[in-house]
NUMARKE-109659 format. One record per atom (N, C-alpha, C, O): residue in one letter; x, y, z; atom name. Coordinates in Angstrom, 3 decimals, m for minus. Example, Ala and Ser with C-alpha at 12.3 -4.5 7.8 and 13.67 -1.06 7.14 Angstrom:
<nodes>
aa,xx,yy,zz,at
A,13.190,m5.690,7.800,N
A,12.300,m4.500,7.800,CA
A,13.200,m3.300,7.800,C
A,14.236,m3.319,8.465,O
S,12.850,m2.250,7.080,N
S,13.670,m1.060,7.140,CA
S,12.900,0.030,7.870,C
S,13.409,1.138,8.039,O
</nodes>
This chain:
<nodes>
aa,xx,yy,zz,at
X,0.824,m1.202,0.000,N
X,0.000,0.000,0.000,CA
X,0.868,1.266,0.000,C
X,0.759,2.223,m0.767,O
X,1.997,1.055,1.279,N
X,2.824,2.423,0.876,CA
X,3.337,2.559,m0.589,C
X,3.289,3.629,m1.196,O
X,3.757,1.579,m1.036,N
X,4.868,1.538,m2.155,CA
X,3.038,2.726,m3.403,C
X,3.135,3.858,m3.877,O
X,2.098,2.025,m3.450,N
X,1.380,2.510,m4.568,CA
X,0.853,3.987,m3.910,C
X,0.161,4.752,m4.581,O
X,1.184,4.233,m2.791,N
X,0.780,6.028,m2.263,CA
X,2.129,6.505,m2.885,C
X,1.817,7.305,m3.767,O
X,3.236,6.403,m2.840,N
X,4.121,6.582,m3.174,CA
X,4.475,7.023,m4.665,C
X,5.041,7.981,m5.192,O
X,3.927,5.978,m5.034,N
X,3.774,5.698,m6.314,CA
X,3.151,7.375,m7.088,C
X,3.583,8.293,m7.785,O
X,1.718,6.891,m6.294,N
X,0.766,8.080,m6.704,CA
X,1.294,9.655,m6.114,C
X,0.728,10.517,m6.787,O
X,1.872,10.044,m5.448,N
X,2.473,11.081,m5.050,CA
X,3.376,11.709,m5.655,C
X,3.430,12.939,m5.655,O
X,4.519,10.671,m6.475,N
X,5.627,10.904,m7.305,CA
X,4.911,11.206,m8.725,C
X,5.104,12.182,m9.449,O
X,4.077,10.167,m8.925,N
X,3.333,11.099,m10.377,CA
X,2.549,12.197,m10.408,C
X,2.453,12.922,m11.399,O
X,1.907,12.390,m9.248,N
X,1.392,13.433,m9.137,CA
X,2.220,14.978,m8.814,C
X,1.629,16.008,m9.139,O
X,3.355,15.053,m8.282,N
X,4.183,15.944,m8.694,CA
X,4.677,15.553,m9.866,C
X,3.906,15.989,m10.721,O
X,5.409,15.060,m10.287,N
X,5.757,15.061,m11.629,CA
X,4.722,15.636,m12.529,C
X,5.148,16.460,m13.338,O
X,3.437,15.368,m12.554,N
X,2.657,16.503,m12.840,CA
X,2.265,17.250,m12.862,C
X,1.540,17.607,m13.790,O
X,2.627,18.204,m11.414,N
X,2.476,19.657,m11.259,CA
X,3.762,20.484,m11.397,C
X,3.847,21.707,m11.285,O
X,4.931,19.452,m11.706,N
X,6.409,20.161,m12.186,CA
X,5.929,20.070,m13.989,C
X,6.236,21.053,m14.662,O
X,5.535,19.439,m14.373,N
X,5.156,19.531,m15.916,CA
X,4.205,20.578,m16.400,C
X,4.313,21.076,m17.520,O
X,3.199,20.934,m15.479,N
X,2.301,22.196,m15.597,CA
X,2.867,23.686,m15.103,C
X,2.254,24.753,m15.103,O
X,4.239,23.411,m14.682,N
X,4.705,24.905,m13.941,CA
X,5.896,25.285,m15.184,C
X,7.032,24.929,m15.500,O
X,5.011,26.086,m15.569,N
X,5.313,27.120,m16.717,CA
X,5.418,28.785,m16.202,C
X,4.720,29.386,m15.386,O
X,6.459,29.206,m16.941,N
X,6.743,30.709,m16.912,CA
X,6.066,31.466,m17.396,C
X,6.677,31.584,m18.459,O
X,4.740,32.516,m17.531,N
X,3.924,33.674,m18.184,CA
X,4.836,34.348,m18.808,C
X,5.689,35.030,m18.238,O
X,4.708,34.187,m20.211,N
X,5.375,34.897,m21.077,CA
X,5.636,36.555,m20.995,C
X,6.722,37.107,m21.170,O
X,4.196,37.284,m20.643,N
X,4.067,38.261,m20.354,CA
X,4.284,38.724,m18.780,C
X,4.867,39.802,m18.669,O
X,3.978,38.200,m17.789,N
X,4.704,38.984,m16.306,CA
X,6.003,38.265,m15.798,C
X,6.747,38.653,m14.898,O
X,6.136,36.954,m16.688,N
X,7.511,36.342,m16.291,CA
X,7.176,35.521,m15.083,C
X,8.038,34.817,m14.557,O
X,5.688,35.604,m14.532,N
X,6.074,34.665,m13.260,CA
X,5.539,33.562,m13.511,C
X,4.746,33.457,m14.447,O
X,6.020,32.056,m12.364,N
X,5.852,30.858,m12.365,CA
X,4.289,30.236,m12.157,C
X,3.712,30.535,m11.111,O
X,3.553,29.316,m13.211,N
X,2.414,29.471,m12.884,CA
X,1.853,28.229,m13.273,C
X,2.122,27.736,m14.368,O
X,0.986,27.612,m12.343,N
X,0.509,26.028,m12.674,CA
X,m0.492,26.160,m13.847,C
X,m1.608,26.646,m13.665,O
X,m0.091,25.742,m14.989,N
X,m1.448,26.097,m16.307,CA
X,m1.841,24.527,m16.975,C
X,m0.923,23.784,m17.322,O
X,m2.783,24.254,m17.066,N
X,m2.414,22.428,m17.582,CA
X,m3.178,22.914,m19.111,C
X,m3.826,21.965,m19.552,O
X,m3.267,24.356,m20.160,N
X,m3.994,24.697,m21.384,CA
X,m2.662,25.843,m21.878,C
X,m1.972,26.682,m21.299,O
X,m2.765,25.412,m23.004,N
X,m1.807,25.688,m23.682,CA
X,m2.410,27.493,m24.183,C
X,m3.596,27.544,m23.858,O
X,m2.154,28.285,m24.553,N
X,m2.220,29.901,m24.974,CA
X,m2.813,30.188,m25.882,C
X,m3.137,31.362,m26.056,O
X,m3.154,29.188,m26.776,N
X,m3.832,28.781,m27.447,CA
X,m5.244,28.123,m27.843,C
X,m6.101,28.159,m28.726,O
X,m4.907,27.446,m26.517,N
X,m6.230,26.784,m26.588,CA
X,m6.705,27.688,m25.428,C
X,m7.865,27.550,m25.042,O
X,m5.805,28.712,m24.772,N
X,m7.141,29.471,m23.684,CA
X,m7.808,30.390,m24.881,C
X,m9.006,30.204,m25.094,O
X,m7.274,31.139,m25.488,N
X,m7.827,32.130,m26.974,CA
X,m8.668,31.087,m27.277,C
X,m9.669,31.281,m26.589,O
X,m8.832,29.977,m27.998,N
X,m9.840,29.267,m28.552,CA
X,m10.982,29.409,m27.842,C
X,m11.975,29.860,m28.411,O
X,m11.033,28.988,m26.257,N
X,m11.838,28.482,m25.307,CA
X,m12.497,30.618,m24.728,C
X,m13.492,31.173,m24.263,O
X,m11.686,30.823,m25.004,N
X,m12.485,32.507,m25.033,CA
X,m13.218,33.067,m25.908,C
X,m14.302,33.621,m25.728,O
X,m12.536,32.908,m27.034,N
X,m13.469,33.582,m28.307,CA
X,m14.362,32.736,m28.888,C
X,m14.691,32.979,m30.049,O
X,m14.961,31.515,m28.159,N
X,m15.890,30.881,m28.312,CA
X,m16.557,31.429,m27.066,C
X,m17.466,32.187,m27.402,O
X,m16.448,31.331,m25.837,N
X,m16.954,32.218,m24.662,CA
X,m17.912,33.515,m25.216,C
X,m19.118,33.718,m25.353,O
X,m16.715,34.232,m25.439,N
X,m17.562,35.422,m25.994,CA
X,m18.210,35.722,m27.021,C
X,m18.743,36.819,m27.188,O
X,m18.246,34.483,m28.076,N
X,m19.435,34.229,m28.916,CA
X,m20.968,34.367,m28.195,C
X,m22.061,34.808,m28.552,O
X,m20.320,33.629,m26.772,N
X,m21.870,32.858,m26.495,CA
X,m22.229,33.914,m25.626,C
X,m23.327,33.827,m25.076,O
X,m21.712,34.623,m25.461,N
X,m21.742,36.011,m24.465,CA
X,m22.693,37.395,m25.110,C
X,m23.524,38.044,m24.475,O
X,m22.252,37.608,m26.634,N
X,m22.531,38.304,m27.233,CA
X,m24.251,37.984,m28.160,C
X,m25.049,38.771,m28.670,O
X,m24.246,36.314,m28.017,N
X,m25.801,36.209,m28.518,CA
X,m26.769,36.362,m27.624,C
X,m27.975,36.561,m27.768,O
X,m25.898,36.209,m26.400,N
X,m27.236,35.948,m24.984,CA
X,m27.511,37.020,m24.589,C
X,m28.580,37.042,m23.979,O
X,m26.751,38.413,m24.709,N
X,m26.645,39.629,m23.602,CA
X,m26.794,40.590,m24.928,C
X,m26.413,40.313,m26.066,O
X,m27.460,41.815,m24.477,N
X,m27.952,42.994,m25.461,CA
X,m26.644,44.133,m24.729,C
X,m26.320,44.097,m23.542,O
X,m26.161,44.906,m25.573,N
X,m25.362,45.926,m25.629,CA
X,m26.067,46.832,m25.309,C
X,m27.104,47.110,m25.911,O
X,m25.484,47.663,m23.967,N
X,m26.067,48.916,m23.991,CA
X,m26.333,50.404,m25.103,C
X,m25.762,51.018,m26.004,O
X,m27.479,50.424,m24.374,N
X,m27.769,51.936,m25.603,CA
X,m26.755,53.352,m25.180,C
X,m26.406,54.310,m25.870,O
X,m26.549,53.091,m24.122,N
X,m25.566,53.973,m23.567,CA
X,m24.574,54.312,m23.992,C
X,m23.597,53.702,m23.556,O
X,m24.318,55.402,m25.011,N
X,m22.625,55.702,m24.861,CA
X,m21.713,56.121,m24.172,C
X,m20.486,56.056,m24.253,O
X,m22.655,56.716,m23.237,N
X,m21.561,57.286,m21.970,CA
X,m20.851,55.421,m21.085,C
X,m19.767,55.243,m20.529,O
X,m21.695,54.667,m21.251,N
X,m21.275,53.578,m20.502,CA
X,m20.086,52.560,m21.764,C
X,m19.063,51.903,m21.572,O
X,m20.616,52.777,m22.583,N
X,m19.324,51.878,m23.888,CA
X,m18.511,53.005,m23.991,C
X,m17.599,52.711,m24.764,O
X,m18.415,53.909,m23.678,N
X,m17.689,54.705,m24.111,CA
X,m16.345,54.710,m22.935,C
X,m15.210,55.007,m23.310,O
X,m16.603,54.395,m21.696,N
X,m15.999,54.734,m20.665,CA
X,m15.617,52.999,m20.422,C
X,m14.659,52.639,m19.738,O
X,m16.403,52.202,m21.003,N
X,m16.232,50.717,m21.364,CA
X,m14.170,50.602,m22.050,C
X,m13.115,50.249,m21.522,O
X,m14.544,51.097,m23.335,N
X,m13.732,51.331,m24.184,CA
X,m12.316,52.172,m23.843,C
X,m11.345,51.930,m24.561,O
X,m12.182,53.153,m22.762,N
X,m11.246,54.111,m22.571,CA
X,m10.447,53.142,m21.632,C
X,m9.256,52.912,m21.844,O
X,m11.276,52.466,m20.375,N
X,m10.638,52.198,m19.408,CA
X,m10.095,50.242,m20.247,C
X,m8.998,49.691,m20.157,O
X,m11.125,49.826,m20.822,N
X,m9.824,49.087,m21.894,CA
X,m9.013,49.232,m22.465,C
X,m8.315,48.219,m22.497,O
X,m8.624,50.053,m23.043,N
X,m8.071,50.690,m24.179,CA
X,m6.618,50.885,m23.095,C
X,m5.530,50.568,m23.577,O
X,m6.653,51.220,m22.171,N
X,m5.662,51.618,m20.940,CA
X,m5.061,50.127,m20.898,C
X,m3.987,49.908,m21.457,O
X,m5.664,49.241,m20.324,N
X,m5.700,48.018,m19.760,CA
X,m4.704,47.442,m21.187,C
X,m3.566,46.992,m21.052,O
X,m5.243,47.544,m22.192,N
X,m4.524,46.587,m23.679,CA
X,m3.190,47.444,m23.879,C
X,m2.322,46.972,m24.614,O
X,m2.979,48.721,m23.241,N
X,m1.767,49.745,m23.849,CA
X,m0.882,48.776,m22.675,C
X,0.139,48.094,m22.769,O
X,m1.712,49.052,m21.671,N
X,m0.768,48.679,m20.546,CA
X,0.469,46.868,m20.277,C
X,1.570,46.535,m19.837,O
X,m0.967,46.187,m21.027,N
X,m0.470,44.467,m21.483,CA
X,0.934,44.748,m22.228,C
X,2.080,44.499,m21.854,O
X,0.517,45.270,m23.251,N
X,1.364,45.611,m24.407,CA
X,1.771,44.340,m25.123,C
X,2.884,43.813,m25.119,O
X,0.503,43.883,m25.830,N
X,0.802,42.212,m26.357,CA
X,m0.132,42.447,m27.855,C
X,m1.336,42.246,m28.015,O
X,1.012,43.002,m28.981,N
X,0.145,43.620,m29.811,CA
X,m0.703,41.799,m30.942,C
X,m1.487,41.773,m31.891,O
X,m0.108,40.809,m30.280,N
X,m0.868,39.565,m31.011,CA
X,m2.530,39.579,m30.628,C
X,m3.350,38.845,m31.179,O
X,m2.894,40.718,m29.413,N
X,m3.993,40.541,m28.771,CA
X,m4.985,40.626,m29.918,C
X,m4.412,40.958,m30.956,O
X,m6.466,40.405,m30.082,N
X,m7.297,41.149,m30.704,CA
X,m8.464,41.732,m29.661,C
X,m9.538,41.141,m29.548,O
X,m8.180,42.851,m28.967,N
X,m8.828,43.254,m28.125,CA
X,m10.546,43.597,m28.161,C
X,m10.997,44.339,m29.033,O
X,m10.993,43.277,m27.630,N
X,m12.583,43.471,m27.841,CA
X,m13.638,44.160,m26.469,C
X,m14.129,43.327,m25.707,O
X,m13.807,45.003,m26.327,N
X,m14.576,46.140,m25.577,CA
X,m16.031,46.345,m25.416,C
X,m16.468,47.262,m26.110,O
X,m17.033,45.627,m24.560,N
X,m18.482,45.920,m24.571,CA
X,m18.790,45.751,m23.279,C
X,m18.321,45.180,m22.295,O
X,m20.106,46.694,m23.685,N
X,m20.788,46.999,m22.309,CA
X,m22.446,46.514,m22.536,C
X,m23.159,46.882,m23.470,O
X,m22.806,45.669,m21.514,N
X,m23.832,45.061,m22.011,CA
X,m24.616,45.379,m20.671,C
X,m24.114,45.494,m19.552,O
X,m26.319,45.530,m21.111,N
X,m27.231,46.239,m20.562,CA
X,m27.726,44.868,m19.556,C
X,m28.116,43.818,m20.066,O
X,m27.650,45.046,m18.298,N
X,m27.491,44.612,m17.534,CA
X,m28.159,44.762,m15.708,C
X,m27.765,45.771,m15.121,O
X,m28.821,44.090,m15.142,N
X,m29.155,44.368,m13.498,CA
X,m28.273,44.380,m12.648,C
X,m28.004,45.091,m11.680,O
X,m27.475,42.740,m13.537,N
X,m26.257,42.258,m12.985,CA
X,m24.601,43.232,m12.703,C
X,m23.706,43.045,m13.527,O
X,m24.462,43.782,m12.039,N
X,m22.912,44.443,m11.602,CA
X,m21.955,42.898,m11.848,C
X,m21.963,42.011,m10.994,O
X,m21.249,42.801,m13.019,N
X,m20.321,42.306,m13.640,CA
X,m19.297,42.528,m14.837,C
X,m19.632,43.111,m15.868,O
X,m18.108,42.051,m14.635,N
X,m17.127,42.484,m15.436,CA
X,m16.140,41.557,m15.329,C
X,m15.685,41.055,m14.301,O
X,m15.830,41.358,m16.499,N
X,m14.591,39.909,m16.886,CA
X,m13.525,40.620,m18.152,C
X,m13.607,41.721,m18.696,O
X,m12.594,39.580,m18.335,N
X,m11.893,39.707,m19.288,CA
X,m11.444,38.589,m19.860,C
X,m10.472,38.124,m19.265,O
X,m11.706,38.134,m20.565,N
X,m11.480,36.532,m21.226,CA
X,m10.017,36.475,m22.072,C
X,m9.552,37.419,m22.710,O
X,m9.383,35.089,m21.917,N
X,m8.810,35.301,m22.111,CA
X,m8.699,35.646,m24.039,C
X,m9.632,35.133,m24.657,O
X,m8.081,36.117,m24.561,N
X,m8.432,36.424,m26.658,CA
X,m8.389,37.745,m26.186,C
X,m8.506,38.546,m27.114,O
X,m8.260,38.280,m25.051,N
X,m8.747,39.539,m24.845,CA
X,m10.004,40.060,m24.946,C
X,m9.923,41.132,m25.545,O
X,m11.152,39.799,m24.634,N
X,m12.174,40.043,m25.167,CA
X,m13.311,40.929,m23.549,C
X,m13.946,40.298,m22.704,O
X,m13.241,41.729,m23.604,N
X,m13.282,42.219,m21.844,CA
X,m14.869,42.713,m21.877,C
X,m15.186,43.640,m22.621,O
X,m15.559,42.245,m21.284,N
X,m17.267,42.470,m20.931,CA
X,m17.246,43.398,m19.536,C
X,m16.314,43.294,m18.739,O
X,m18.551,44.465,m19.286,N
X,m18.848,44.922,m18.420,CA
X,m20.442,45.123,m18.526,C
X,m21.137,44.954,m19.527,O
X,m20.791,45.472,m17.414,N
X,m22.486,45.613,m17.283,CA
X,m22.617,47.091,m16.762,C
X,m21.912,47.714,m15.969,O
X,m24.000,47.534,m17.620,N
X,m24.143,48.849,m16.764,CA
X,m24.603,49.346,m15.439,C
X,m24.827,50.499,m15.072,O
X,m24.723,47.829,m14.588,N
X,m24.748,47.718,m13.391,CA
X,m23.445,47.502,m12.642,C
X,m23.460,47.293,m11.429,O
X,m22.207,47.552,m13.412,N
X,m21.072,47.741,m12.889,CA
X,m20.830,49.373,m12.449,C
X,m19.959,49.643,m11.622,O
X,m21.387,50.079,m12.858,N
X,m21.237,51.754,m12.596,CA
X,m22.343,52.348,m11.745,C
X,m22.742,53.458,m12.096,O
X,m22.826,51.864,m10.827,N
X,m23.407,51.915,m9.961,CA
X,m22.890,51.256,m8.634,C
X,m23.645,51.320,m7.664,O
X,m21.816,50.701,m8.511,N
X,m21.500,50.524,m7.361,CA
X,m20.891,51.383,m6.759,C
X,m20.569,51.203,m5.585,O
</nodes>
């Protein structure tokens, strides 16, 4: 029984030394088991499904201020492979994400808190 805990312990680090990868962009050490690639895939399918379900605000003062304080955020990354994407969607819900493809959602119940 010890020998197969053993067993299972040694592969199981060996698998969290195989997932500890360096962030290209802040340089630090980070357990990821999805490749950079497949997080962009797994986002800009996200925000497919984001963009059929949720209505865009009529607001320009709210996409507009959507857009500036992204626009900061993508200067600031400085990862020009990004394809950055900016909306503000009409909303009860106070929420705000950023997926990874870059693709960054907010609600106009985020500006009310």
């Amino acid at each position: 029984m010890k020998k197969h805990l053993s067993l299972v312990g040694f592969v199981g680090f060996a698998l969290f030394l195989a997932g500890c990868v360096t962030e290209p962009i802040t340089g630090r050490q980070r357990f990821i088991l999805t490749s950079a690639s497949e997080e962009s895939s797994l986002g800009a399918q996200a925000w497919t499904e984001v963009k059929t379900k949720e209505k865009p605000t009529a607001s320009s003062k709210w996409s507009t201020a959507v857009v500036r304080v992204g626009s900061a955020v993508a200067k600031a990354v400085n990862e020009p492979s990004y394809q950055w994407e900016f909306e503000c969607f009409a909303s009860e819900e106070a929420n705000a994400f950023c997926r990874p493809a870059a693709r960054s959602r907010s609600t106009t119940a985020s500006f009310s808190i």
